[in-house]
N, C-alpha and C positions, 0 to 999 in steps of 0.2 A: 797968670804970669809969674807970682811966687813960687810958684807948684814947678815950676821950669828953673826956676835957679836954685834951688832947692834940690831937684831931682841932678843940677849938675855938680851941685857943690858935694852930694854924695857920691856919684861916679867917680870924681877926680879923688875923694876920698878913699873912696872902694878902690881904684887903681893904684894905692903907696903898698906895695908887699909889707915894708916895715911896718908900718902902723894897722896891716889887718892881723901883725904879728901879733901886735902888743896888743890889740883891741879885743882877739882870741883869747892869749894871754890869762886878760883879765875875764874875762866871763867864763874860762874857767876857772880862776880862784874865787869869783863871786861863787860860782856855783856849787862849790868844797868846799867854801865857808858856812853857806846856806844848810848844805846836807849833813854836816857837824852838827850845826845848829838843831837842827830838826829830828836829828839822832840823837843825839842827848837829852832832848826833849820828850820824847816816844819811850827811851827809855826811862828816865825820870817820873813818866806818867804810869807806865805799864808795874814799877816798882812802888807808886806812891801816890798817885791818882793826880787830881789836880794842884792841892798843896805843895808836894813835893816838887813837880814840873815847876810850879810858880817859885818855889827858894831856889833851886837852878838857874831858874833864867836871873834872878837876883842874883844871886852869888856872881854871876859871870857878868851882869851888867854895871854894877853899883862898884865896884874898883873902879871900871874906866869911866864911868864918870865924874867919879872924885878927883881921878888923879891928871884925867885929860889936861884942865888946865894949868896943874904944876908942870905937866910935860911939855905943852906945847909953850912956855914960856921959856922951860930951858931948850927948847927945841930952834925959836927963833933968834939963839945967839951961838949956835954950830952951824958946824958946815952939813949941810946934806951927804956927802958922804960919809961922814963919821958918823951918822943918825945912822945911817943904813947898815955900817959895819955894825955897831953896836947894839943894834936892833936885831940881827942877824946872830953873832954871837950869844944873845940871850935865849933865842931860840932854840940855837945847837944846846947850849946846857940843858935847858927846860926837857930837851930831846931824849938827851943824855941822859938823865937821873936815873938812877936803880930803882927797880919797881918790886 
């Protein structure tokens, strides 16, 4: 009987266009995050063996985990829109820079 309201609650789901938009969307930036991730990685290894792989994934992880909770404290006294622009403007610079 679960297995029935279950199968309908994802019909009615599967039938919003907008949300198979958003739901797309995302599992392709899940999946461009993942292949960054694993591309840097591959190379990291292929240049350094496992060491090197392993100060990469450090290096990329050990910021955000420091800084997660200063952000997300100044994060819950803006507005989500201003998170987003400015989250968004950081990027474009980041984009930006001379290489």
């Amino acid at each position: 009987m679960a297995g029935r309201h279950r199968l309908g609650a994802f019909r009615a789901l599967a039938g919003n266009s907008a949300l198979r938009r958003v739901v797309g969307g995302y599992a392709l930036f899940i999946l461009t995050e993942y292949s960054v991730w694993i591309a840097m990685l591959v190379y990291a290894y292929s240049r350094g063996g496992a060491t090197i792989a392993g100060a990469v994934a450090l290096a990329q992880l050990v910021p955000g985990a420091l800084l997660a909770p200063v952000f997300a404290a100044l994060a819950d006294r803006r507005s989500p829109v201003v998170l987003l622009a400015g989250v968004t403007w950081c990027r474009r610079l980041g984009w930006a820079r001379p290489r």
